[in-house]
C-alpha positions as CSV (number, residue, x, y, z in Angstrom):
1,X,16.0,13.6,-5.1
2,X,19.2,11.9,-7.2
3,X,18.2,8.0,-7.6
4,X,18.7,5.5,-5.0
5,X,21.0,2.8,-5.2
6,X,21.3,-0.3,-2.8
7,X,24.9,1.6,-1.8
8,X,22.5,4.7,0.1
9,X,20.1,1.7,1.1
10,X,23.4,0.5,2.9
11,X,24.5,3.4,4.2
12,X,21.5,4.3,5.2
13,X,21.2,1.4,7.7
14,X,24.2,2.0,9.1
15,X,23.1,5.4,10.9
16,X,22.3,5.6,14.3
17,X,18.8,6.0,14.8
18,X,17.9,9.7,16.5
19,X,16.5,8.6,20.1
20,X,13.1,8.8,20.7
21,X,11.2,12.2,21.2
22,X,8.6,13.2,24.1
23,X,6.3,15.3,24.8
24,X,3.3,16.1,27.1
25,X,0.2,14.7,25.7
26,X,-1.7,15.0,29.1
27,X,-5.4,15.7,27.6
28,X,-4.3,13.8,24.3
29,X,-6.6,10.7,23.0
30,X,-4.2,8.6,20.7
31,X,-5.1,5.8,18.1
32,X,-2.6,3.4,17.0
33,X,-4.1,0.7,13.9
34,X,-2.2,-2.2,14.2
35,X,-0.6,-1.9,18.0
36,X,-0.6,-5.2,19.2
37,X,2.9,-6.0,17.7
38,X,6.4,-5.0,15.8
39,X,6.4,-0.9,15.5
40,X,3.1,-0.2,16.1
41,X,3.2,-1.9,19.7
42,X,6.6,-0.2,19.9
43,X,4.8,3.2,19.0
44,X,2.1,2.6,21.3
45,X,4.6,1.9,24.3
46,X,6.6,5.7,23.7
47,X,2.8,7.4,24.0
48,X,1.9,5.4,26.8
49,X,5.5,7.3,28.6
50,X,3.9,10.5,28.0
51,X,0.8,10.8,29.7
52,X,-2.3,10.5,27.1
53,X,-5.6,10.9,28.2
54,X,-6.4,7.7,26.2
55,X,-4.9,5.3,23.9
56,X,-6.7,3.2,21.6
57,X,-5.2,-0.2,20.3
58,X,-6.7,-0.9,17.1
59,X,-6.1,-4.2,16.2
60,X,-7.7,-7.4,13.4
61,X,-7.2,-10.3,16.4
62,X,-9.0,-9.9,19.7
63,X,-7.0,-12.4,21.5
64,X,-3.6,-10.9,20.1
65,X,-4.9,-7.3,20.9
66,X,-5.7,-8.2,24.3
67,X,-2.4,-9.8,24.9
68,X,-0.7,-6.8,23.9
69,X,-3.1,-4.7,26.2
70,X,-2.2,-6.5,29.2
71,X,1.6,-6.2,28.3
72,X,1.7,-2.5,27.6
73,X,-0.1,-2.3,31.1
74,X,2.3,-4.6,32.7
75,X,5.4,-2.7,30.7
76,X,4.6,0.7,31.0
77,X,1.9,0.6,33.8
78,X,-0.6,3.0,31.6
79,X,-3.6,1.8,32.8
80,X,-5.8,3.8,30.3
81,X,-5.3,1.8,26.6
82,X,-8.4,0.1,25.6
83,X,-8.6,-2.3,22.6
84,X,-10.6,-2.1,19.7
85,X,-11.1,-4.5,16.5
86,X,-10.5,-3.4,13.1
87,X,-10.0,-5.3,10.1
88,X,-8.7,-3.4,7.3
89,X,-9.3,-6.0,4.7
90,X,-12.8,-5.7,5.2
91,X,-14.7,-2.3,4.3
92,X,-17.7,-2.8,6.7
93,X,-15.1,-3.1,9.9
94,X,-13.4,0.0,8.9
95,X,-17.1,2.0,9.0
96,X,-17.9,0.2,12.1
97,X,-14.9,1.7,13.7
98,X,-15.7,5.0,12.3
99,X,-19.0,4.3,13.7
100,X,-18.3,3.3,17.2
101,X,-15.7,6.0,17.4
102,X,-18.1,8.6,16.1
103,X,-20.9,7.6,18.9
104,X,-18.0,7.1,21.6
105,X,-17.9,11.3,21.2
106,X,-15.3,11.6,18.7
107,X,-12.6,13.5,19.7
108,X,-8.7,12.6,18.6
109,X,-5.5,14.0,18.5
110,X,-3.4,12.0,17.1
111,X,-3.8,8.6,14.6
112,X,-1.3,6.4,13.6
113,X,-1.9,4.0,10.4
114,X,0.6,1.6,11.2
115,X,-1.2,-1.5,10.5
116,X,-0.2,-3.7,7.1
117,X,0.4,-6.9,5.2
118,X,3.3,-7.6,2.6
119,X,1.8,-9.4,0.1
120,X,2.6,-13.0,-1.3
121,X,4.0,-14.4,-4.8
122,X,0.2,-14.8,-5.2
123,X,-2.2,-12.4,-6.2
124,X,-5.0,-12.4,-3.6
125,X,-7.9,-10.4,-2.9
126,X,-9.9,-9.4,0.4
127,X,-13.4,-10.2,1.3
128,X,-14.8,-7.3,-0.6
129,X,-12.8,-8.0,-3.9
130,X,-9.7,-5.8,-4.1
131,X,-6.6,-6.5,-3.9
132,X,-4.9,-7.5,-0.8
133,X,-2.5,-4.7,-1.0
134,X,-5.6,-2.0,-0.6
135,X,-5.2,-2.3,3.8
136,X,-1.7,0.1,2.8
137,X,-4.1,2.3,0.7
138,X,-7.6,3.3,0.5
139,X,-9.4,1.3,3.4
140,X,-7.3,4.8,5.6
141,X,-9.9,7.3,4.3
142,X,-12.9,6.2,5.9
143,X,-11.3,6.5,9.1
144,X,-9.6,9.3,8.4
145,X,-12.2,11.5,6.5
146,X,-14.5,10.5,9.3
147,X,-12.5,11.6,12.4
148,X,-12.5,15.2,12.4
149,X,-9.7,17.5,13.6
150,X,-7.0,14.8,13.9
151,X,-2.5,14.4,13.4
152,X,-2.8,11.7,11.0
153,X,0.3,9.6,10.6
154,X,0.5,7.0,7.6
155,X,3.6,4.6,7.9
156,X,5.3,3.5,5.1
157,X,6.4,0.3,6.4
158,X,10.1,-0.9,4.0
159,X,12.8,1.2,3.2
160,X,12.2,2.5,-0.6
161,X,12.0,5.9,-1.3
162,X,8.3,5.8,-3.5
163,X,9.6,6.4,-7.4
164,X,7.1,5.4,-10.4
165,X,4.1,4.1,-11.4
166,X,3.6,2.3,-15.0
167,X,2.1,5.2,-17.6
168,X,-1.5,5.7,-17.2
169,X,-3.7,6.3,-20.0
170,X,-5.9,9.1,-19.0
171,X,-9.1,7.3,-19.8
172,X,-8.6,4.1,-17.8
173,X,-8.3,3.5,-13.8
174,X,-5.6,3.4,-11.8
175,X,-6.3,0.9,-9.4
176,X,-6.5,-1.9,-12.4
177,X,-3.7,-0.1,-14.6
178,X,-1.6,-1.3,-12.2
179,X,-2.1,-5.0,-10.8
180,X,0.5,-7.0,-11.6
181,X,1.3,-10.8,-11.0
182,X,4.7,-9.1,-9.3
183,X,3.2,-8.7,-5.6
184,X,6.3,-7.7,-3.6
185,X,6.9,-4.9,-6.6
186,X,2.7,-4.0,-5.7
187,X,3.9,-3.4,-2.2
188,X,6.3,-1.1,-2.8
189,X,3.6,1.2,-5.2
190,X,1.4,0.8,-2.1
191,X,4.3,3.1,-0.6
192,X,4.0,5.6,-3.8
193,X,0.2,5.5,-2.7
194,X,0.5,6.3,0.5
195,X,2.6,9.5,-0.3
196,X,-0.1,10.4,-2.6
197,X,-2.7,10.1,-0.3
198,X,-1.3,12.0,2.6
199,X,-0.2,15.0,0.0
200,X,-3.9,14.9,-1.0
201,X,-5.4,14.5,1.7
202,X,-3.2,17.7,3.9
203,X,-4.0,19.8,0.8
204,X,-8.2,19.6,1.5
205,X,-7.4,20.2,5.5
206,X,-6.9,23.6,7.4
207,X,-3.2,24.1,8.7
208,X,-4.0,22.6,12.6
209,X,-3.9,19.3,10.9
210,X,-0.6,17.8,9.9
211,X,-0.9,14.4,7.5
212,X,2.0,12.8,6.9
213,X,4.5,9.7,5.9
214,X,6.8,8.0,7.8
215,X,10.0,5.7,6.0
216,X,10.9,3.8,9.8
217,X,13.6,2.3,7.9
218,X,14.5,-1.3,7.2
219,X,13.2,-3.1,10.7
220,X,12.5,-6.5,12.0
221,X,8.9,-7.2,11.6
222,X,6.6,-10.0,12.0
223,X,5.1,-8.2,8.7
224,X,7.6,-9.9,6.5
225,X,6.5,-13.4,7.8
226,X,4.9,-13.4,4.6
227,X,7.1,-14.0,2.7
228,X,9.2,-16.9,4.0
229,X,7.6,-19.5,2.5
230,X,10.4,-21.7,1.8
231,X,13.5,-22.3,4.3
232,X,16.1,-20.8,1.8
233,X,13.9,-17.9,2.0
234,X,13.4,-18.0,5.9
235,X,17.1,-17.9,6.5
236,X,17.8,-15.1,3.7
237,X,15.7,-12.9,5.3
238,X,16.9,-14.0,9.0
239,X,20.0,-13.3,7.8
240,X,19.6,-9.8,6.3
241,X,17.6,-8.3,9.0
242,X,20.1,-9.4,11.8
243,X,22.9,-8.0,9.7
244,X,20.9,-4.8,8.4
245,X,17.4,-4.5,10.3
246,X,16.8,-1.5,13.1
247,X,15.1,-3.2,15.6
248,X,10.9,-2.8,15.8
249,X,11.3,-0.1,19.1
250,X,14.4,1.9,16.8
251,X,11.5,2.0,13.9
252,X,8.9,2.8,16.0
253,X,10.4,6.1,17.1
254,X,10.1,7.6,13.4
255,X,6.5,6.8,14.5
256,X,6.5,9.2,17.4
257,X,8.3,11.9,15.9
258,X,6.0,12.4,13.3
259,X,3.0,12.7,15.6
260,X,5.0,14.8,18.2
261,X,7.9,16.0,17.0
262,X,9.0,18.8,14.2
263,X,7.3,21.1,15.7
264,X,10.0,23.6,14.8
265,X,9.0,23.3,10.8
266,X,5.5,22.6,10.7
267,X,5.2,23.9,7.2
268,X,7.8,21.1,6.1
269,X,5.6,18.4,8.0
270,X,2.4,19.1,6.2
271,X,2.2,16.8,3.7
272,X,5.6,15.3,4.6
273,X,7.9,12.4,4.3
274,X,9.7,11.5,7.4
275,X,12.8,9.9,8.0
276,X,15.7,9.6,10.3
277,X,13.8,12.1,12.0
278,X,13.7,14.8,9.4
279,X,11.4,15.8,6.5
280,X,13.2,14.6,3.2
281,X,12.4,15.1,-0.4
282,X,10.6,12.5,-2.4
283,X,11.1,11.3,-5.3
284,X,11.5,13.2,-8.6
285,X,8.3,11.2,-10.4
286,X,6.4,12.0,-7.2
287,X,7.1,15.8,-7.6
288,X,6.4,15.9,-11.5
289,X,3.9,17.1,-13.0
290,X,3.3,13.4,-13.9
291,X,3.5,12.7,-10.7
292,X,0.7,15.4,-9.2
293,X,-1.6,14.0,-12.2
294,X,-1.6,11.2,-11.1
295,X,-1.8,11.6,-7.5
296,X,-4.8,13.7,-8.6
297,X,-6.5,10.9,-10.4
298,X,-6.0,8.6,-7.4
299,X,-7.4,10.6,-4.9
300,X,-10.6,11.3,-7.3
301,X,-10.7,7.6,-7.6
302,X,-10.7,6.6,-4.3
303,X,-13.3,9.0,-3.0
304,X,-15.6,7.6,-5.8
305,X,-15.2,4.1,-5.3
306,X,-15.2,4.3,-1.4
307,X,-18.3,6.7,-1.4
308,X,-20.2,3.3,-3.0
309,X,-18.9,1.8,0.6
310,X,-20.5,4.6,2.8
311,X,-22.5,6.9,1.7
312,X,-21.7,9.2,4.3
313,X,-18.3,10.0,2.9
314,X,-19.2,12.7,0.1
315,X,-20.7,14.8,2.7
316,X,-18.1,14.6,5.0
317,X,-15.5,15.1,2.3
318,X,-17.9,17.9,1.3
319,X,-18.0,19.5,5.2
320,X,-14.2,18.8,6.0
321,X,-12.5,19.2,3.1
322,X,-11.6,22.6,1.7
323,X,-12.3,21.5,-2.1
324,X,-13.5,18.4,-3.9
């Protein structure tokens, strides 16, 4: 892919987003992490239109979560959503809801990873030590190793197409290679991460399920209340998002059209990296053989560290996974 510039960023913005696509999912159970507001509520509303069996809202904040329950009810009169709480920053929520999802029977069609933070000048770490960053990342394959035959669905949540990581020595470890004191630069190699992951992970799955990533484009958010933290700030970014933003339902339908739609080129889709509606290349590093090294390293990385978190993940990886 030739090199973006903030001219193609422009441009870019100025397309009409494709309208939304349906489809019957009558029999369908539906998670969407982080549904209680911007795409992911958005998201949640277009499934709700088509007929699910079930849709669970995974959400951090009970009270929000319930508020956006009783809205999607009231806004879309599906009257089979249920909430459940999940905290991504912390390790032992994200096995709970494996848990409880696991004992509820298990069965899922189609999971959207929606949910997010966009980090702070400050470096910051969750409750378990990492940084902040790591709900984009690794805390999606305990609930994805652990669900079984599943359409997972990572969103990569600000328009960048994913490019570089700083040269890794071979001998050291990624995930400290590259923290930085640059935190809205660490968000953006959270996106780089998340194209990893979903290559890796649709490479160790049979063909009936599709992982991909989703670019929703530049949208208003309440994820970038983050970073207004000072009124010059606060109005810059008021400014640009009126001027260039899609709105949160516009986003939200790149959402739904990678968990129902392509069906045409389901080859393309494995593995994928949506936008506009369409699978489009990545970026050059990402396809090198730099690239795939690394992407290699991280996944083998991730399954060791998150295998000290639940020791039930090598032998699912083991039983689920074509190879190690």
């Amino acid at each position: 892919m030739p090199k973006r510039s903030f001219l193609t960023f422009l441009q870019d913005q100025r397309k009409t987003m494709p309208p939304v696509v349906k489809a019957d999912l009558s029999g369908k159970t539906v998670i969407v992490v982080g549904a209680n507001t911007g795409l992911g509520f958005q998201a949640t509303k277009h499934f709700a239109t088509m007929n699910p069996e079930r849709i669970i809202m995974a959400c951090r904040n009970e009270e929000r979560g319930q508020a956006a329950l009783e809205r999607l009810k009231a806004e879309t009169g599906y009257q089979k959503a249920e909430l459940w709480l999940v905290d991504l920053s912390r390790f032992s929520s994200v096995t709970a809801f494996g848990n409880k999802f696991e004992a509820d029977g298990g069965r899922l069609d189609i999971l959207v990873l929606n949910a997010g933070v966009m980090p702070t000048k400050e470096y910051r770490t969750t409750v378990d030590g990492w940084e902040s960053s790591d709900v984009h990342h690794w805390a999606n394959l305990p609930k994805t190793v652990t669900d079984g035959d599943i359409l997972a669905t990572l969103s990569s949540k600000e328009y960048c197409t994913p490019r570089y990581l700083p040269p890794i020595p071979v001998d050291r470890t990624i995930f400290i290679c590259t923290i930085s004191n640059m935190q809205i630069e660490r968000y953006k190699v959270t996106k780089l991460l998340n194209v990893f992951f979903s290559r890796s992970l649709q490479s160790r799955l049979p063909e009936s399920i599709i992982v991909d990533a989703i670019n929703p484009g530049f949208c208003q958010s309440e994820l970038r209340r983050s970073i207004t933290d000072t009124w010059y700030m606060a109005l810059a970014d008021w400014v640009t998002v009126k001027l260039l933003g899609y709105s949160t339902e516009e986003g939200s339908r790149q959402l739904v059209w990678a968990a129902v739609g392509g069906g045409e080129d389901e080859k393309r889709l494995r593995g994928g990296y949506v936008s506009f509606s369409e699978i489009v290349e990545v970026s050059d590093y990402a396809m090198s053989e730099a690239g795939m090294k690394v992407q290699e390293k991280i996944w083998t990385e991730l399954v060791d560290i998150l295998s000290k978190v639940d020791e039930r993940i090598p032998q699912v990886i083991e039983s689920c996974l074509s190879r190690d």
